[in-house]
Structures are given as structure tokens and as C-alpha cells.
C-alpha positions, -999 to 999 in steps of 0.1 A, spaced: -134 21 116 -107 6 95 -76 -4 106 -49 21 94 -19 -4 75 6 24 67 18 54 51 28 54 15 66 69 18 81 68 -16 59 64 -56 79 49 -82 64 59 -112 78 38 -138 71 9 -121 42 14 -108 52 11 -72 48 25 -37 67 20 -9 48 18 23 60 18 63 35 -2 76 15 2 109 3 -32 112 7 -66 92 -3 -72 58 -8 -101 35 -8 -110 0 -47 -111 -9 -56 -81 14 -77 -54 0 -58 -18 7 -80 15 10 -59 49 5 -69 81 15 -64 102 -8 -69 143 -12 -94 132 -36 -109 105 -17 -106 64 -15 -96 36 -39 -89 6 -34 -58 -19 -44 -64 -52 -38 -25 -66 -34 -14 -97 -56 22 -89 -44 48 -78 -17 85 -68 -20 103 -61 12 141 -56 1 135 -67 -33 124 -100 -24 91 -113 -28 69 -123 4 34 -135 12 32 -113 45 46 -81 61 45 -70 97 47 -41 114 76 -17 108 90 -28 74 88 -6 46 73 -27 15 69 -24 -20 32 -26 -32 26 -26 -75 -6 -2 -78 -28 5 -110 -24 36 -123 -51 53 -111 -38 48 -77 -7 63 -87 -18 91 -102 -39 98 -71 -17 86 -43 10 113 -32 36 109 -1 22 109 30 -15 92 25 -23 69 44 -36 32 34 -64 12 58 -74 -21 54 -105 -25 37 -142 -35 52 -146 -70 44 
């Protein structure tokens, strides 16, 4: 099964962003999976923001920013999770 990375806790529309309280560490080249009421997609993540300050990693309890396409934010809502995907 795939390892659950965090829940998405804010969108921010106009930038394209979603703020996510992670679960367990992440790093810049990861692949995310969300689960969404509609099913999965998948954001592979070229960038991390904790603060407003860009980072390469993230570990457990910070709250990050993530920049998503826009069909993963049209799709993700508050409260979905996001795994780590299957390699």
C-alpha cells in the first residue's frame, strides 16, 4: 500500500498552490498521488515552500506549499489526502 504523505489543508487558487501537513517526509522529485472524491492524479513535485522559503525536503509535521496543475486543483478539495506514489 502507499505510504500516506499528508493532508492537503488549505488551495490557493490563484496560485496554484496547496498547502499540505505532512505525515511523513517529502522531497523535491517525489511523485504525490491524491485521493480525490473523484479518484487519483498524480503531481510529480519540482518545488517545496515551507514558510515561503524554498527547500529540497520536508519532514514530518510542517505544513508545506506544493504548486499543482490545474487539474489537481480543480479536483483536490480540503481534507484529501496525498500518498506517495508506487515507484
Amino acid at each position: 500500500m502507499a505510504k500516506k504523505i499528508g493532508t492537503v489543508t488549505h488551495l490557493y487558487g490563484k496560485i496554484s498552490v496547496v498547502i499540505l501537513e505532512l505525515d511523513n517526509a517529502l522531497k523535491v522529485g517525489d511523485t504525490l498521488e491524491f485521493q480525490t472524491k473523484d479518484g487519483g492524479l498524480s503531481q510529480k513535485v519540482d518545488s517545496i515552500q515551507i514558510e515561503h522559503e524554498q527547500v529540497e525536503k520536508a519532514k514530518k509535521g510542517d505544513a508545506i506549499g506544493l504548486k499543482v496543475s490545474a487539474e489537481v486543483l480543480e479536483s483536490v478539495r480540503e481534507g484529501d489526502e496525498a500518498f506517495l506514489a508506487e515507484a
